[in-house]
N, C-alpha and C positions, 0 to 999 in steps of 0.2 A: 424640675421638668425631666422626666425620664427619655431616656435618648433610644429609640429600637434601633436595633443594626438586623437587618437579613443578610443571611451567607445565602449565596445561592451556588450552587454546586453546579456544576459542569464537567462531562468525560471528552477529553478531546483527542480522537485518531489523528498526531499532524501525519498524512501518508507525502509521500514523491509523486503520487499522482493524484490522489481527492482526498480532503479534509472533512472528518465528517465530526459531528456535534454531537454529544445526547443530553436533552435536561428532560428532569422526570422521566426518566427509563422511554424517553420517544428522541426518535433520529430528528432532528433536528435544521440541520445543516447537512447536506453531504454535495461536496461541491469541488471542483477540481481545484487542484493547489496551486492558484494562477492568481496574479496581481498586476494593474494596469497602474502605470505612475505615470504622472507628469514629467515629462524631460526635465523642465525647467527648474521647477518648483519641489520636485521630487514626490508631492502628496499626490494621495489613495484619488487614482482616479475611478477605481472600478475593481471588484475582488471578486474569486471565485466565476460561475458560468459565464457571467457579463463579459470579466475578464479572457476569458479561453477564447470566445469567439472573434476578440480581438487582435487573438496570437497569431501573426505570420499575417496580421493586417493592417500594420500600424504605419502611421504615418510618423516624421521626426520628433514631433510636439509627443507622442505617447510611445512607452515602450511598455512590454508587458514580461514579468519577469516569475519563474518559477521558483520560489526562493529555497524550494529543498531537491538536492541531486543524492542519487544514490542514498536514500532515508534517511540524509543529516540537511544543517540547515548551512546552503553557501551564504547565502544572502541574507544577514542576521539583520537589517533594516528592514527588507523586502517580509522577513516571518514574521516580524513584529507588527507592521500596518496590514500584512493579511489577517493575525489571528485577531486583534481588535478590528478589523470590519467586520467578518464573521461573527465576532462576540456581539458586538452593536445589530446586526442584524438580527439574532437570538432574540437580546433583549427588546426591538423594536415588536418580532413575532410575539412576544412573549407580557408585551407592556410594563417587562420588572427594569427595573434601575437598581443597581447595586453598587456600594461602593466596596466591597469585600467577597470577591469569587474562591470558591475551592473550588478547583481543577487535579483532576488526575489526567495525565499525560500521555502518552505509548513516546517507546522509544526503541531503535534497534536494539535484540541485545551485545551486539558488535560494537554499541557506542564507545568512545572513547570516554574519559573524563571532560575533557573542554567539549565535546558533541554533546557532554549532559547538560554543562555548565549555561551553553547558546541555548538550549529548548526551553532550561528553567527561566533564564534571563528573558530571554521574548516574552513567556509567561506571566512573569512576574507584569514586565513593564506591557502586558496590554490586559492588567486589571488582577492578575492571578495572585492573591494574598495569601492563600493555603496551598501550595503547590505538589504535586506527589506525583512520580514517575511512575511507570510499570512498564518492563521487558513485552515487545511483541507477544513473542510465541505465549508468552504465559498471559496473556489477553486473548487471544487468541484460543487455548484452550478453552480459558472460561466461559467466553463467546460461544464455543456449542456445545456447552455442557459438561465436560469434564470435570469432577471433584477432583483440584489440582491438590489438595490438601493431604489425598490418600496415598497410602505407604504401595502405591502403585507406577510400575514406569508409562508414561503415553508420551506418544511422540507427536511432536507439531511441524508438518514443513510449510511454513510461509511466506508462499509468494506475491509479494506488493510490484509497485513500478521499480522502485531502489536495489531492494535488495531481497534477498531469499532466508528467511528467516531457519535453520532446522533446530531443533533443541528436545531435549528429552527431560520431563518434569514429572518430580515426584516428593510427595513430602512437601508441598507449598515452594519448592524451588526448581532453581535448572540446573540438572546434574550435567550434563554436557549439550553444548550448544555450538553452530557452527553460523556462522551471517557471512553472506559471500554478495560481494556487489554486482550481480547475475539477476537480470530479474527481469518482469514486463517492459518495461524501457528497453531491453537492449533486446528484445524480439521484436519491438516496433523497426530499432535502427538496422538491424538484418534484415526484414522486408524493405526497411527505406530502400536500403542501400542496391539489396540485389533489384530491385523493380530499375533501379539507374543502371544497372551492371549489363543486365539479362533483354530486357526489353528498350534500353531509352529511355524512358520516361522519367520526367523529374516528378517524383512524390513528395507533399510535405507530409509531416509528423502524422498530422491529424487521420491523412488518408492511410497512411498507414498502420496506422489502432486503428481502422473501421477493417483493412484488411485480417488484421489479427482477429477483430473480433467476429467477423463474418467467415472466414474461411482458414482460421488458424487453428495447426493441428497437430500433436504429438507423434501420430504416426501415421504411415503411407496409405495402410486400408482400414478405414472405418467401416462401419454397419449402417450407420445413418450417416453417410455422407453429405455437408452441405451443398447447396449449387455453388457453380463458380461466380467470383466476383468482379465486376466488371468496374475498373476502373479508368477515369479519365484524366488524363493531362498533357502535358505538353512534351514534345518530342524535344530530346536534351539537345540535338543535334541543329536540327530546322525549327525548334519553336512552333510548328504545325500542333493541333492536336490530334491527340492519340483515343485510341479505346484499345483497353487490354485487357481478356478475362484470365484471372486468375484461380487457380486450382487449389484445393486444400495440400495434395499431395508436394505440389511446387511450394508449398508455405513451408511444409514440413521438411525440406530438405534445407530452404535457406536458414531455416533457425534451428538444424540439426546442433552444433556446435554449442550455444548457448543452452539448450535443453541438455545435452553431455555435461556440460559444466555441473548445473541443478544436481545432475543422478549422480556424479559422482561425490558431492559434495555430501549429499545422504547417506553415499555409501560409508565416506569416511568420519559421518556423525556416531552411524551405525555399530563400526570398529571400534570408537570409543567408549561402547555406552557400558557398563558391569555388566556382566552375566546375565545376573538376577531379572535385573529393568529388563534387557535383553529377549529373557523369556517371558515379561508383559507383553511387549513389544509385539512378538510374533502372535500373539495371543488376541490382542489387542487390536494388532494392525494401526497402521500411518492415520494421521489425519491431514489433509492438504486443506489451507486454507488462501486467502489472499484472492486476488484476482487471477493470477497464474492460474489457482487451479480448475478454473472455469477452461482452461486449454484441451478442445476437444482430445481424449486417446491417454490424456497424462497420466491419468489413474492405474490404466489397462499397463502402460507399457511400463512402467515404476514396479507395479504389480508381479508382471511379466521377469522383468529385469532382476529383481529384491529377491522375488521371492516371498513376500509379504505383502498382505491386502493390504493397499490404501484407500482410503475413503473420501471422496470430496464432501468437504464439510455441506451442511443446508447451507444456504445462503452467505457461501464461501465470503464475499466484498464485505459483510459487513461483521464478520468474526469477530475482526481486532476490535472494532469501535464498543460492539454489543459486550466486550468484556472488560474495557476500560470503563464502559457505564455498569458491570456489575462492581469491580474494583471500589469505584467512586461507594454504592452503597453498602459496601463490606468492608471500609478504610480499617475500622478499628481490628477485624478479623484475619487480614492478612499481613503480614511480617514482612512481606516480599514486596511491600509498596516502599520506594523511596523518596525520601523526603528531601 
């Protein structure tokens, strides 16, 4: 009796803010990185969107945990029952059942050794039998097209929830690379923070990414300016509520500080790089990918700043994932996939 074994393969983005899937070169999954557990019992009550909507809503019986901070995994229980939901949800879209998955992975390149060791581990133990990692940025490249293989220098800065990826890749590797724990995350907790500072108001998380995303800006005058955003909550002082519209300019001054962070952190990828890459570089100009660089002005004022064109990638959010699914079908061709 001959016995079949299907591999089915799978590229997985784990991001700090959304986990995205690809089988068969199709996105699959893309889902924010949120998991509902039982208090009691500890099991998978609800993963991904389901999950989210129930963050900052939960009752004692459920808590909802984001198991990766800063683009490693805190919560090494918590990454494991989310990437087998997600997996199981794949294969339910998908009608396949496998008992042997290859997975390629994204990982910061700032990882530590034991930060590799938890992403393989959850991996492994939520079904992953062929496991392979690959650096961001150089996902990242691949994702909008760079030949990362050419004796050319391009530069990747990538910005997720976690962290800010920059690195400079040539010859199928990273010649010099910088991951700073600066990133979407900590421009939501500067709107949180000032909207309680400035105006009263208590914001959660959520409202404050819709503020980022609606009216967040890298600098004071834009061309297309968005409308201001109007937001509702409650008055920190009287619990009354509030309406409060918010300005792009006002956005832009509270996340002055953590956008400094990002530029100067390019600047000093920049310092690093040889000459040679150097004068790709300038040639070439920045590529910005991640969600970050959907931050209205960022391009203009990096630009501005450098000295050097940057470019927001096409379809910046889905860089990384779109190049850990070309990884996935080019295992045998690239040298820079780890095992």
């Amino acid at each position: 009796m001959g016995f079949l074994s299907f591999t089915q393969e799978i590229a997985v983005d784990l991001g700090t803010a959304n986990t995205i899937i690809i089988h068969n070169n199709k996105i699959v999954i893309d889902e924010p990185s949120v998991v509902a557990l039982d208090n009691k019992t500890g099991k998978l009550f609800a993963v991904g969107e389901k999950a989210r909507e129930m963050y900052g809503k939960e009752h004692e019986g459920i808590r909802t945990v984001r198991p990766l901070s800063d683009g490693v995994i805190g919560d090494f229980n918590a990454a494991e029952l989310m990437l087998r939901g997600m997996i199981k949800k794949v294969s339910a879209k998908n009608h396949w059942f496998s008992p042997s998955l290859r997975m390629v992975v994204c990982i910061p390149s700032g990882s530590t050794e034991v930060e590799i060791r938890a992403v393989r581990d959850s991996s492994e133990h939520a079904g992953g039998r062929d496991v392979y990692m690959i650096y961001e940025p150089m996902a990242a490249a691949l994702g909008i097209g760079l030949d990362v293989l050419a004796p050319e220098g391009n530069m990747i800065v990538d910005i997720g929830g976690g962290t800010t990826e920059i690195a400079v890749i040539s010859l199928g590797g990273i010649v010099s690379n910088k991951s700073i724990r600066v990133a979407g995350d900590d421009l939501t907790a500067d709107i949180q923070e000032h909207m309680g500072r400035a105006h009263n108001v208590r914001v959660g998380e959520r409202t404050a990414e819709l503020i980022k995303i609606n009216v967040g800006s890298a600098l004071t005058e834009l061309d297309d300016a968005p409308e201001d955003y109007v937001v509702h909550g409650p008055n920190k002082m009287t619990a009354l509520p509030m309406e409060v519209p918010v300005s792009y300019q006002e956005v832009c001054h509270c996340i002055e500080k953590s956008i400094s962070k990002i530029e100067a952190a390019v600047l000093n990828a920049l310092e690093n790089t040889p000459p040679e890459l150097y004068a790709d570089i300038v040639k070439n100009g920045v590529y910005l990918t991640g969600g970050g660089a959907l931050l209205r002005g960022l391009d203009k004022r990096l630009t501005d700043k450098i000295g050097i064109q940057f470019h927001v990638a096409e379809d910046p959010l889905h860089a990384v994932a779109k190049g850990t699914g070309v990884a996935l079908k080019n295992i045998k061709h690239f040298p820079f996939l780890k095992r």
